[in-house]
C-alpha positions as CSV (number, residue, x, y, z in Angstrom):
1,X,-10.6,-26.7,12.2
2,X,-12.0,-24.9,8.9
3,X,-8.5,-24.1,7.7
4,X,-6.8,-27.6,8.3
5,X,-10.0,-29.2,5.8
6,X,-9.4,-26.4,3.2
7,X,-4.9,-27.4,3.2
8,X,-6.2,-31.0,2.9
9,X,-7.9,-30.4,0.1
10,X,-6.1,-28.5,-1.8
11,X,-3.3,-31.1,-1.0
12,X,-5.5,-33.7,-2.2
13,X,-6.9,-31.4,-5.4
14,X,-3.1,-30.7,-6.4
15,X,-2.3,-34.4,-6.2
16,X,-5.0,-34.5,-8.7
17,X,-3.8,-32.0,-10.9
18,X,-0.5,-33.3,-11.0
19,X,-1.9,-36.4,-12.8
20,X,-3.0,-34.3,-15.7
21,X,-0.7,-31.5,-15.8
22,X,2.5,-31.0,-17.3
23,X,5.2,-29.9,-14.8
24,X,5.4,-26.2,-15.4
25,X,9.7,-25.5,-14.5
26,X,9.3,-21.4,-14.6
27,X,13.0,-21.4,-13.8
28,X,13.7,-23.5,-17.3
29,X,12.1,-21.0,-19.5
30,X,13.6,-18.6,-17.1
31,X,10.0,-16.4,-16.0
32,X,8.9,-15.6,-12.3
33,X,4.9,-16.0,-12.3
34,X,4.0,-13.9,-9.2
35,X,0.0,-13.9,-8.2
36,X,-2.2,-12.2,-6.1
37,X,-5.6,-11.2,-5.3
38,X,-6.0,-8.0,-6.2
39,X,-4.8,-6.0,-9.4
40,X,-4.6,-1.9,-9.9
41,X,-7.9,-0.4,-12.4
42,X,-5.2,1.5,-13.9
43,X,-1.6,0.6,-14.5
44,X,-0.3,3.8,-14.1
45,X,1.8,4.4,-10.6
46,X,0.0,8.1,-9.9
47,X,-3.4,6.4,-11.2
48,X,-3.7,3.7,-8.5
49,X,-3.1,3.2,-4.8
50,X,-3.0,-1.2,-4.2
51,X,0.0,-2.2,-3.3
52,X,-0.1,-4.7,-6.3
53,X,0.1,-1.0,-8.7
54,X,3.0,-0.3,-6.3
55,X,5.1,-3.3,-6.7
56,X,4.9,-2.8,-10.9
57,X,5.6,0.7,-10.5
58,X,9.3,0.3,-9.4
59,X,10.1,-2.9,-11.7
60,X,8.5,-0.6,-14.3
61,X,9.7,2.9,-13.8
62,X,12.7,4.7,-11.5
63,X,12.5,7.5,-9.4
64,X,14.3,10.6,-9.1
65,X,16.1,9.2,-5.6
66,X,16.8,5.9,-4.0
67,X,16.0,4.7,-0.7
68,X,18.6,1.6,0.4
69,X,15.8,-0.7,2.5
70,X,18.6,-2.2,4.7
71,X,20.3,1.5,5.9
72,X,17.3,3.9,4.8
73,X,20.1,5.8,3.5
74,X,19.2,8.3,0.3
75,X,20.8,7.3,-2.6
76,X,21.0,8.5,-6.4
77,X,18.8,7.2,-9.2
78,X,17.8,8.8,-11.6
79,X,19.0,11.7,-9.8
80,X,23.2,11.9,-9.1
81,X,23.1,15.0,-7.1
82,X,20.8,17.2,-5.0
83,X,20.9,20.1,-2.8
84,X,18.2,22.6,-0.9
85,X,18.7,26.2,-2.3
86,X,16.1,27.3,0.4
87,X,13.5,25.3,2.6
88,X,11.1,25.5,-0.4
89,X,13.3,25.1,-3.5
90,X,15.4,21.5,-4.7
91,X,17.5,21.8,-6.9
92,X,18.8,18.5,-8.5
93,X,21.1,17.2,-10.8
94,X,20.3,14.0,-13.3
95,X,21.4,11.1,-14.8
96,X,22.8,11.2,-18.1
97,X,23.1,8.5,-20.9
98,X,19.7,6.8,-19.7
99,X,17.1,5.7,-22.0
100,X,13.7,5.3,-21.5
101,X,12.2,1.7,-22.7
102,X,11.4,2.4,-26.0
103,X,14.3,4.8,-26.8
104,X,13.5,8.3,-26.1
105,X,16.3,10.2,-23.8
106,X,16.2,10.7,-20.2
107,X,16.3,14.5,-19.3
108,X,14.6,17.5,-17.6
109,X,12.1,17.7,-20.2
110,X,11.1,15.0,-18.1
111,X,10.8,15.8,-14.7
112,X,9.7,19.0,-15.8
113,X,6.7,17.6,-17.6
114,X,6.2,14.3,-15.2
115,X,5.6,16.4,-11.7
116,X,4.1,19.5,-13.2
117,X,1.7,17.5,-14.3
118,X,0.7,15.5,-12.0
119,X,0.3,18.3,-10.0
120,X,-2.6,20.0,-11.9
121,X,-6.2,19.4,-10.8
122,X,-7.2,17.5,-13.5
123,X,-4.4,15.2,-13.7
124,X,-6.7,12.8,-12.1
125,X,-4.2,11.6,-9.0
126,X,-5.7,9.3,-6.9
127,X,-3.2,9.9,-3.7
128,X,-3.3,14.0,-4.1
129,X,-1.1,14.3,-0.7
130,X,2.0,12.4,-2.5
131,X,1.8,15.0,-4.9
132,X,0.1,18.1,-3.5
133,X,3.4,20.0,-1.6
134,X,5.0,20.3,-5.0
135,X,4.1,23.9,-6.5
136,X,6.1,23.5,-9.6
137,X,9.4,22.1,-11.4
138,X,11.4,24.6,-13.3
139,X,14.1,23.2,-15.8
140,X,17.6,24.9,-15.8
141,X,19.4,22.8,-18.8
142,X,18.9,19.3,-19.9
143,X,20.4,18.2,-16.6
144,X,19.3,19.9,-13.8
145,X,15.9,20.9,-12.0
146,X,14.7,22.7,-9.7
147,X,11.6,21.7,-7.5
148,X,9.6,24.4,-5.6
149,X,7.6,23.7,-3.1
150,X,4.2,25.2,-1.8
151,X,6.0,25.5,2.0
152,X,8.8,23.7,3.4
153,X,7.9,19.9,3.5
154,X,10.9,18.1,5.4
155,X,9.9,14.7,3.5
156,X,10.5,15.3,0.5
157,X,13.3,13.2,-0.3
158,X,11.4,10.2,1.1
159,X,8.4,11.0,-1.4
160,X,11.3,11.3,-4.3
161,X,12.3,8.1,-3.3
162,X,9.1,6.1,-3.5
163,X,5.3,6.8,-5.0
164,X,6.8,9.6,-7.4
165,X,8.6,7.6,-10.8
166,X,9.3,10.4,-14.2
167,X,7.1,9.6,-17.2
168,X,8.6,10.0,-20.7
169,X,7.2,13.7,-21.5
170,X,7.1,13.1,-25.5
171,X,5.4,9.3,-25.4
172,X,2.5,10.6,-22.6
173,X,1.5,13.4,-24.6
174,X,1.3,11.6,-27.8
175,X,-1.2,8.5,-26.1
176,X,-2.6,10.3,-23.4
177,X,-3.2,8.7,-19.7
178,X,-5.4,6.2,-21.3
179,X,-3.3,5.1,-24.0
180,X,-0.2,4.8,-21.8
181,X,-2.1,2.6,-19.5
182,X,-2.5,0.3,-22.1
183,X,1.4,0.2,-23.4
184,X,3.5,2.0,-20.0
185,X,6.7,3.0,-20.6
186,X,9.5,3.9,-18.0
187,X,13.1,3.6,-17.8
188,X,13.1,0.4,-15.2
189,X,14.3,-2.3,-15.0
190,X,11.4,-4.5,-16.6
191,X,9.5,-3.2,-19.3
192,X,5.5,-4.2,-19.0
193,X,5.0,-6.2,-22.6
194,X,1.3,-6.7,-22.0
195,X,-1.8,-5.7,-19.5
196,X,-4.9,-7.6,-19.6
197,X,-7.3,-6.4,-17.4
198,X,-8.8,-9.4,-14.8
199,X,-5.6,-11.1,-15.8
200,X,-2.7,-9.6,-15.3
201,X,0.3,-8.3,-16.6
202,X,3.5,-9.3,-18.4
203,X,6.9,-7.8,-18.1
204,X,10.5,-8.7,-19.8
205,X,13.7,-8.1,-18.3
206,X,15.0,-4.1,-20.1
207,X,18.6,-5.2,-21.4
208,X,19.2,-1.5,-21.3
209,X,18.8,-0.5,-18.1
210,X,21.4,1.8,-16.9
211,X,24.7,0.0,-15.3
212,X,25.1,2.3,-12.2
213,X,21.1,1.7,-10.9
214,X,21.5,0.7,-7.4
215,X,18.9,-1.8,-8.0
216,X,21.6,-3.6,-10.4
217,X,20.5,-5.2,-13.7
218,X,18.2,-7.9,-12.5
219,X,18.7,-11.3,-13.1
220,X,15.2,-13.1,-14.0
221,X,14.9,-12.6,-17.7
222,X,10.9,-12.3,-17.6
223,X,8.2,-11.6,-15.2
224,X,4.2,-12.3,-15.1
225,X,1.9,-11.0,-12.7
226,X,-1.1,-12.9,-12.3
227,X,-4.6,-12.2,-10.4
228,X,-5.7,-15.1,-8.8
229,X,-9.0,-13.9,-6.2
230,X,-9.4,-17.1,-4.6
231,X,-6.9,-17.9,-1.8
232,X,-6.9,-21.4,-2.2
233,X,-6.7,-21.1,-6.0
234,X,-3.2,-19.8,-5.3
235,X,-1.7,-22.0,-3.2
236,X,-3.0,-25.0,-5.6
237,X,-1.3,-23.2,-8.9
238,X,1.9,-22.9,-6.3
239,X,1.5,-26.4,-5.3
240,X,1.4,-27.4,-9.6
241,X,4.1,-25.3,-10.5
242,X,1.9,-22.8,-12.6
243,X,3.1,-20.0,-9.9
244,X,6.3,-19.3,-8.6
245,X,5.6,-17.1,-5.6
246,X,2.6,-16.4,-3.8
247,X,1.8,-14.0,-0.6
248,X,-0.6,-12.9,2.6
249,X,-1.2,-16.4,2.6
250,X,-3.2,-16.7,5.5
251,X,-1.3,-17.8,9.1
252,X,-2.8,-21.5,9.3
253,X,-2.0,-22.3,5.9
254,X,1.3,-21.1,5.5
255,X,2.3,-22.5,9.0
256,X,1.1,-25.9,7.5
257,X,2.9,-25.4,3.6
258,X,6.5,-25.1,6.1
259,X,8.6,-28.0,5.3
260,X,6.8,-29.2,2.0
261,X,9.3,-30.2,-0.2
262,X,10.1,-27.8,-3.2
263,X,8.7,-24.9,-1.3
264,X,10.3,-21.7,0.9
265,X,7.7,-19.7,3.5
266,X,8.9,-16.6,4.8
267,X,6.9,-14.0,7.3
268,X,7.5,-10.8,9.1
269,X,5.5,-7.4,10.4
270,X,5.2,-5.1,7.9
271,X,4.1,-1.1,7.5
272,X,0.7,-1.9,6.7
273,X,-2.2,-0.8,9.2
274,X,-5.6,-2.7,8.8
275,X,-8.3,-0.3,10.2
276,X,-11.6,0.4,10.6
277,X,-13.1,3.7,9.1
278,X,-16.4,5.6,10.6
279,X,-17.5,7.1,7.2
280,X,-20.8,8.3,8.4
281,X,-19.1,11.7,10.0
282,X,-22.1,13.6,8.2
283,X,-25.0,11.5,8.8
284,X,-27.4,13.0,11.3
285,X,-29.1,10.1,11.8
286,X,-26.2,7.9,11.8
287,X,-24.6,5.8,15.1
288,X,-21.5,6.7,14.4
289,X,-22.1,10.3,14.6
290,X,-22.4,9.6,18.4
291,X,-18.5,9.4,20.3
292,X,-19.5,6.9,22.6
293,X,-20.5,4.2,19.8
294,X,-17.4,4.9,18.3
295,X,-15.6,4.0,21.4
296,X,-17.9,1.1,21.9
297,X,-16.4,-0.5,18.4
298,X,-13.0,0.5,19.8
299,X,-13.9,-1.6,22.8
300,X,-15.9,-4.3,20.8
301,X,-13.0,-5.2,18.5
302,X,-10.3,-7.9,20.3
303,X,-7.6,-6.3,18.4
304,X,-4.9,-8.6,20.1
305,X,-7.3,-11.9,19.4
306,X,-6.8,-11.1,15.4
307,X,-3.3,-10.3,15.8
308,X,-2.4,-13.5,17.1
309,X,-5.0,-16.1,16.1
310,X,-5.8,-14.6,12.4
311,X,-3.0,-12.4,11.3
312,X,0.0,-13.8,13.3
313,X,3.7,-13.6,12.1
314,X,4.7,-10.8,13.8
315,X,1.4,-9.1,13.6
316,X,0.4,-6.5,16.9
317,X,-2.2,-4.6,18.3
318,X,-2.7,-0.7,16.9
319,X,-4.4,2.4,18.1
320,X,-3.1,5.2,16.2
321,X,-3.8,6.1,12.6
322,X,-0.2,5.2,10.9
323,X,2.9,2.9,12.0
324,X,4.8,3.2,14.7
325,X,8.1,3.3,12.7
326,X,7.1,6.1,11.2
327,X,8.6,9.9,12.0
328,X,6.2,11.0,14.2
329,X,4.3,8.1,15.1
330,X,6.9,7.2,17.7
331,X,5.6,10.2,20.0
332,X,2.2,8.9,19.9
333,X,-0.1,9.6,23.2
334,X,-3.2,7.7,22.0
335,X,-5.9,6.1,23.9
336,X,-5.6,2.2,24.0
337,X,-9.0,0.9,23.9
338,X,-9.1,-2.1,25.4
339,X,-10.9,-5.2,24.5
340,X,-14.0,-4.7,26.9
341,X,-17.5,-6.1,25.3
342,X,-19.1,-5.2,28.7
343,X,-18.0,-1.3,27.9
344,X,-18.8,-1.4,24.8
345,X,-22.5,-2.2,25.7
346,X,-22.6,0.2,28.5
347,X,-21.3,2.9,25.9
348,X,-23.9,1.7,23.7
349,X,-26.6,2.2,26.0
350,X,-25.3,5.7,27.1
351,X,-25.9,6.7,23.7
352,X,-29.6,5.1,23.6
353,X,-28.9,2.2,22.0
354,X,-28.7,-0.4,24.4
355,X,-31.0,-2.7,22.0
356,X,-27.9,-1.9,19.5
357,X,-28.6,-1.0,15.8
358,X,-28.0,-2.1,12.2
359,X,-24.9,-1.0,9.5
360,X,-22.8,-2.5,7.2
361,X,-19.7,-2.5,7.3
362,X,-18.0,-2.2,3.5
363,X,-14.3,-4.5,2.7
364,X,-12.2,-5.5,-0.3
365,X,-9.5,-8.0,1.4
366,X,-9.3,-10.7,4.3
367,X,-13.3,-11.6,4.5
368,X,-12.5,-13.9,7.3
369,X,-11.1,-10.7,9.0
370,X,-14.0,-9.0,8.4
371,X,-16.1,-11.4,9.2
372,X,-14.7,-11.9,12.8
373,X,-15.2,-8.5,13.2
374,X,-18.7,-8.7,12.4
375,X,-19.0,-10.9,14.9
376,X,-17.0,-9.0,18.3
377,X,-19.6,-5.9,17.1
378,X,-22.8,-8.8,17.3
379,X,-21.4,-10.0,20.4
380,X,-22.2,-6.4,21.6
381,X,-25.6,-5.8,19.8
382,X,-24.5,-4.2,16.6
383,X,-25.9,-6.0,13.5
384,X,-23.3,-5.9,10.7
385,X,-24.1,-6.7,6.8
386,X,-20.8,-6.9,5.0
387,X,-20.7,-5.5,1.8
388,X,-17.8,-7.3,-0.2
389,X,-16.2,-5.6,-3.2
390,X,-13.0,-4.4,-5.3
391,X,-10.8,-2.1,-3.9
392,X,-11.7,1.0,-6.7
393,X,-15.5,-0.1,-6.0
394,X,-15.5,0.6,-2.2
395,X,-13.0,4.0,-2.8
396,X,-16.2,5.4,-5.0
397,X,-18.9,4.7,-3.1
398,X,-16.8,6.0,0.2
399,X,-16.2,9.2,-1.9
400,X,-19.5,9.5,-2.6
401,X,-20.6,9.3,0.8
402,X,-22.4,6.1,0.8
403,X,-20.7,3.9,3.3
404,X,-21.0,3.3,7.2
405,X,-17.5,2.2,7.9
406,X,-15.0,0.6,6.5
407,X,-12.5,-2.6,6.7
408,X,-9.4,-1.4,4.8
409,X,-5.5,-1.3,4.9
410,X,-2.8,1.3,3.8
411,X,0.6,1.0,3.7
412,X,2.0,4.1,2.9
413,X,3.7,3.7,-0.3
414,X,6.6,2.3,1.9
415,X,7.3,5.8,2.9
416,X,8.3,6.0,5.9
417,X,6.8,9.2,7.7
418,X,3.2,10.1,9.2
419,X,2.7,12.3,6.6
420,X,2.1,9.3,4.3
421,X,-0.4,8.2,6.6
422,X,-2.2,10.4,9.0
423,X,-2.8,13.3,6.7
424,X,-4.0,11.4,4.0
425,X,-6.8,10.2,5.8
426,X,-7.0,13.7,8.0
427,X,-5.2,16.3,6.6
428,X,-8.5,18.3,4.5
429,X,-8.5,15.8,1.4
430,X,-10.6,13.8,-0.1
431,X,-11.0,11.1,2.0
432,X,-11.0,13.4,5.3
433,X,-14.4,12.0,6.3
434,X,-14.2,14.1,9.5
435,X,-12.7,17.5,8.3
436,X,-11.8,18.7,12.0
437,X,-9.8,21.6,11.4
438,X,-7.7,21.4,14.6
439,X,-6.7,18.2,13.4
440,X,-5.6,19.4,10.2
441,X,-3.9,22.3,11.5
442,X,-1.5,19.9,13.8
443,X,-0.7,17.6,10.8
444,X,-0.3,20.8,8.5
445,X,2.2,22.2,10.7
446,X,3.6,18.8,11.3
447,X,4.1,18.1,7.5
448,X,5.5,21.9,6.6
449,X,7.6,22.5,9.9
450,X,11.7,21.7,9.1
451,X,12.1,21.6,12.8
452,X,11.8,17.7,13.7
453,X,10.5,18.6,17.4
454,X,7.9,20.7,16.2
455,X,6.7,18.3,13.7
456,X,6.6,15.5,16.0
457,X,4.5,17.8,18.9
458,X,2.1,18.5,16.4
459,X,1.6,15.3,15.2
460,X,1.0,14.1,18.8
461,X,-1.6,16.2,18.9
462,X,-3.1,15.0,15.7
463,X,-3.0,11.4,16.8
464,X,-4.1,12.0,20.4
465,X,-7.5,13.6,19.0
466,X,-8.1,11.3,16.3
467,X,-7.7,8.4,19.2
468,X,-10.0,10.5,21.8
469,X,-12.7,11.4,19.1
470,X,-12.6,7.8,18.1
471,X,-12.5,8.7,14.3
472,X,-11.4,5.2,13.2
473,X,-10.6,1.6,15.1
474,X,-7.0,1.4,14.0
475,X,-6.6,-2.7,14.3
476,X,-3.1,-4.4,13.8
477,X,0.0,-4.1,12.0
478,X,-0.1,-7.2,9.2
479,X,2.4,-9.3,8.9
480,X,3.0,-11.0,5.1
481,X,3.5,-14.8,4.9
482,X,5.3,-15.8,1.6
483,X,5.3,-18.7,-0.2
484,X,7.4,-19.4,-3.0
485,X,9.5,-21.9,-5.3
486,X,12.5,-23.3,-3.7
487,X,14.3,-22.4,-6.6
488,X,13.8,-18.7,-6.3
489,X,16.5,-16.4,-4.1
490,X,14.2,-14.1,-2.8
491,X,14.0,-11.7,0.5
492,X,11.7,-10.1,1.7
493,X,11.5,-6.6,3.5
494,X,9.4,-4.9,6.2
495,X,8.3,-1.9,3.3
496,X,6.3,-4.9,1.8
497,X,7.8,-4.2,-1.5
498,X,8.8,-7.4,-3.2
499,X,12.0,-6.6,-5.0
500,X,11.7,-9.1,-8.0
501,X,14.5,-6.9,-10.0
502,X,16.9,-8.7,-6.9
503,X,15.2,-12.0,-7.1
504,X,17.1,-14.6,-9.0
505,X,16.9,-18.4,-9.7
506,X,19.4,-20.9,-7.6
């Protein structure tokens, strides 16, 4: 067993360590080192879409509306009020007496400035579809807005209450996107003190943040974010003290770390989807353009294999392009390809390749996921080169067409509705590598209509084609195994959004 030689040694490594290092007590100096593997290429929440950028963006910044993760229930932030005029105007009514972190005034100004600009074209958004059914945000005094909308969008209170934080108007236009990703400033509950790209970034508990937040003033005076690629690297600094909290440890390991003295491991399913994109939709003289070797990686794939021998924790088989929690992923009618390597070649072969082909496949997380995918589709005669690489890297060279498929994951910005999911990926934007029109039709209509049986027919629809047509090999739902100090009060939620603002020391 691979994995039970890699926890030995880094037992035996730490042990080492331990020798020579001081002990590092992060609760004594009263700073929560958090690591993981992968960090955002810009700090900015509308500027980035890894879930590390999503974590800093609500210790960092606030939004508009607050989404309780134990009830779902809507409640106000930096908002106090809100009401619908009309199914495509919001009017809302703000905070007052909050400060942003370096002392400029909360107020429409803005919101106003915040969502009309991230709006334009040239804003330079990476997720377009959290932004896109916002036509434009019309001040009324220095305490209330009104949002109108491009068409009705029956989520927009979710989106409010998640990917969308308010900027300072006057401190963005005076450093421009690139200086404020250099020195951010919301009105959160941690300010970011430093960001060193490759490293990480600092953070220090805002001694000013407004009493009535429903987050509550947090109690950890100072934060620190650090990248660590290497799994193993992790665990060790855990295992030293350097790091106080550590997750997606992988299933063997953190099964072995329960019980070690001085250490908590938590796990539980989460919104994230791993899938399989087909990015070669117009390619020719690509494989993929053919259904039936589409269905033959379905088939090739032993979806329920990974979910309980690799990901585990909770973790299930997927077929549908978003999370079954989600409004409107609950009336799903998708085809469940089963795990069939015989079908798979048979599929093959009615598509003239029975002597199978070459393609790589392209990932930025879990290699040893990858990897055993790599080897179902060789078990069936496809010949897979994985190309490994950073998260911004692989969204490039997919956006500029030059990928075969893809190993990637998305977890919605915690919101929970299809829209967050499906029609990102196939509702017409950029990375809509299929552009079927029906399909973008269904979510359209699913994503505008204010009638919640109409939105959930149409978005049947949508998923049922995406499933028949084979566009993707939705895989598994992950589940997140954390590992952290004993010392630390922390719980975790199925949005996979580590609340450190509630974390505190025992």
């Amino acid at each position: 067993m691979r994995s039970n030689l890699t926890l030995r040694h880094i037992v035996a490594g730490t042990a080492l360590c331990s020798l020579s290092l001081p002990a590092l007590a992060n609760k004594a100096d009263d700073t929560l080192v958090y690591a993981s593997d992968s960090e955002p290429e810009n700090i900015s929440p509308y500027h980035n879409n890894l879930r590390e950028g999503v974590i800093i963006s609500h210790l960092a910044w606030d939004t508009l509306i607050y989404r309780n993760p134990e009830t779902n229930a809507y409640e106000p932030m930096l908002a106090t009020e809100w009401h619908w005029v009309d199914d495509t105007t919001l009017e809302m009514t703000l905070r007052q007496g909050v400060t942003f972190q370096n002392g400029e005034p909360f107020n429409a100004d803005d919101v106003v400035f915040t969502f009309n600009y991230v709006v334009l074209p040239d804003s330079k958004v990476v997720t377009r579809q959290n932004t896109d059914w916002i036509k434009s945000v019309e001040k009324i005094d220095d305490t209330h807005v009104r949002f109108h909308l491009n068409g009705p969008f029956p989520a927009a209170l979710e989106y409010l209450s998640g990917p969308l934080p308010v900027f300072p108007d006057q401190y963005f236009q005076k450093v421009g996107l690139e200086g404020f990703s250099k020195q951010p400033i919301g009105t959160g509950p941690y300010r970011i003190t430093e960001v060193t790209p490759g490293e990480g970034v600092k953070m220090t508990r805002n001694d000013d943040y407004f009493a009535d937040s429903p987050i509550g003033k947090p109690h950890i005076g100072k934060l620190e974010f650090k990248v660590i690629p290497d799994q193993d690297s992790r665990v060790a600094q855990l295992m030293t003290g350097q790091v106080d909290w550590i997750w997606r440890v992988p299933a063997d390991q953190a099964e072995q770390m329960q019980g070690m003295p001085n250490l908590t491991v938590d796990s539980g399913e989460t919104m994230r989807v791993g899938y399989i994109s087909f990015d070669a939709a117009k390619r020719e003289n690509s494989p993929l353009s053919h259904l039936e070797v589409r269905q033959a990686i379905n088939h090739a794939i032993n979806r329920q294999g990974m979910a309980d021998n690799l990901v585990r924790g909770g973790s299930r088989p997927l077929y549908a392009p978003c999370f079954p929690a989600q409004f409107g992923c609950e009336t799903q009618d998708v085809v469940e390809y089963d795990y069939d390597p015989d079908k798979a070649r048979q599929l093959l072969a009615d598509a003239g390749y029975g002597d199978g082909f070459e393609l790589n496949l392209y990932a930025y997380r879990e290699r040893d996921y990858a990897e055993a995918m790599i080897g179902d589709l060789r078990n069936v005669g496809i010949r897979v080169n994985l190309r490994f690489m950073t998260s911004p890297a692989l969204l490039e060279q997919q956006r500029g067409g030059n990928t075969d498929m893809s190993f990637k994951t998305w977890g919605s910005y915690s919101v929970n509705d299809v829209s967050a999911f499906t029609s990102v990926y196939f509702g017409g934007g950029a990375d809509d590598h299929w552009q079927d029109e029906q399909v973008q039709q269904w979510l359209h209509t699913g994503d505008t209509s204010v009638d919640p049986d109409v939105r959930k027919e149409n978005y049947r629809k949508a998923l049922q084609r995406i499933s028949e047509q084979a566009y993707w090999a939705p895989l598994f739902s992950y589940s997140t195994y954390y590992a952290y100090t004993s010392d630390l009060n922390f719980t975790p939620y199925p949005d996979e959004l580590p609340r450190f603002a509630e974390a505190s020391w025992k």
